[in-house]
N, C-alpha and C positions, 0 to 999 in steps of 0.2 A: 628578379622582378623587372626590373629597369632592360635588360634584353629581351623579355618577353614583350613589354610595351614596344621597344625599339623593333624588333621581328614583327608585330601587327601593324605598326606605324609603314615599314617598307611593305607588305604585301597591300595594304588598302590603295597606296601607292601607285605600284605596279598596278594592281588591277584596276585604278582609275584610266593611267595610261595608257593599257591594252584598248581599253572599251574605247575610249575616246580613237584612236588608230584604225577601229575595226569599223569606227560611224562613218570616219571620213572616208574609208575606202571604199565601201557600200554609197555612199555618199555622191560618187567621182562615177559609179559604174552602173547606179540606176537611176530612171529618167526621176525627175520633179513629180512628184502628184499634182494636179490640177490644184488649181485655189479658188475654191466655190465663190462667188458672187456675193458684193457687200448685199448683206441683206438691211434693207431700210429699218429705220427707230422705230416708225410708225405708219401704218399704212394710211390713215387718213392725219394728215396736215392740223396743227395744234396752234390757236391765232391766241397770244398772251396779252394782258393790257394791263396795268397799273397806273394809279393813283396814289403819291405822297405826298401827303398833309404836311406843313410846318410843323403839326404835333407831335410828328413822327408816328400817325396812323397811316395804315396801307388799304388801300382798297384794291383788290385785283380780281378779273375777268381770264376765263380761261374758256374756249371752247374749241369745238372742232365738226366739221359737218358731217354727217357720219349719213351718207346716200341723199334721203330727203328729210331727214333729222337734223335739227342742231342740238346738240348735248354741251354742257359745262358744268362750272363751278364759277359763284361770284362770292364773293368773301369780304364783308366790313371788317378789320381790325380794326381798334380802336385803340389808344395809348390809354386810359383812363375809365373806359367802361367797358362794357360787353359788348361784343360785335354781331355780327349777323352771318353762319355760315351755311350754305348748300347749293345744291346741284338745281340744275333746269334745263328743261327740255322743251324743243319750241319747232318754228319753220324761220325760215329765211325769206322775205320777198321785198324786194327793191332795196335793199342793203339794211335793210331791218327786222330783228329777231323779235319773234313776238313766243313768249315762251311762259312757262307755270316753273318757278322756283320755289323750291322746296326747300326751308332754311330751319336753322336753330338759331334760337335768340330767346336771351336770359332764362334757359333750361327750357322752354316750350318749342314746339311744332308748330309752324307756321306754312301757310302755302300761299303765294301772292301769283299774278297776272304780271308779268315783266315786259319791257321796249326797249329794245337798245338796237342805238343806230350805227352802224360802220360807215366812219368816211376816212377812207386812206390810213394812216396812222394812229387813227384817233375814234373811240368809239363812248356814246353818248348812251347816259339812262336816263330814260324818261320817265319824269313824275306827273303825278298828277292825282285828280281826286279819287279814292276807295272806298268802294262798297264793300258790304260785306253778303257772300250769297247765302245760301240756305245750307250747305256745305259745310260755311266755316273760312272758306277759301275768299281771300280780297283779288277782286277784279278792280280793271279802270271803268272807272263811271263813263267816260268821253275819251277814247284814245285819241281820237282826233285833236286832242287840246291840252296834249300831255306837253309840258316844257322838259328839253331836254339838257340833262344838266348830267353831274359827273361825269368831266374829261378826262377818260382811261386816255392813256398813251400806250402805243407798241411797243412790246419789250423782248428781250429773246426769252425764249423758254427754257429752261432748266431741265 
């Protein structure tokens, strides 16, 4: 038994060493294949921001302009309660997205009127006072007089 082990032990051996001899020499006498062109993560550019609270809540902002769309995700965590999580879809004009967020919060659907302002590193959501339309859906009463408040900061994206 112990020679037949030893006999399989030297042929697996050997024929590792053949194969490896026969790569390299193919290796030496045919050209390189080309090597295709990094292809990019994403073809439209991903702008990240966060907010961390002393509580150890996170708030983060995630979008990307997709032609004449802006699409994201804005996300309340919270350390101690339920947070607020979904996507929005908007326009971009003078460094301010004006966009309808579609969120969950404490197990319902909710749809809100969103503002958030980019300036350099730093992008602002504007509050202000909510109506409620015939929809269901909360719009800003006065955009024009929306304060804007939670400083996201630029982060790299993941």
């Amino acid at each position: 038994m112990k020679n037949f082990l030893f006999a399989l032990f030297c042929l697996t051996l050997m024929a590792a060493c053949n194969s490896g001899e026969k790569s390299a020499a193919t290796a030496t006498t045919a050209p390189a294949p080309a090597i295709p062109p990094a292809v990019p993560k994403a073809k439209f550019a991903v702008h990240c921001f966060e907010q961390h609270l002393p509580d150890s809540s996170v708030f983060s902002l995630h979008y990307t302009v997709y032609y004449e769309t802006i699409v994201g995700i804005l996300d309340y965590t919270f350390t101690d309660k339920d947070g607020a999580h979904g996507t929005f879809t908007g326009t971009l004009t003078d460094n301010v997205i004006s966009a309808t967020w579609n969120y969950s919060i404490e197990g319902s659907e909710q749809t809100e009127e969103i503002l958030i302002k980019i300036e350099g590193d730093k992008a602002y959501r504007g509050y202000g006072e909510l109506q409620e339309g015939k929809d269901g859906h909360l719009t800003l009463k006065d955009p024009s007089q929306v304060k804007w408040e939670d400083a996201f900061t630029r982060v790299q994206c993941d």
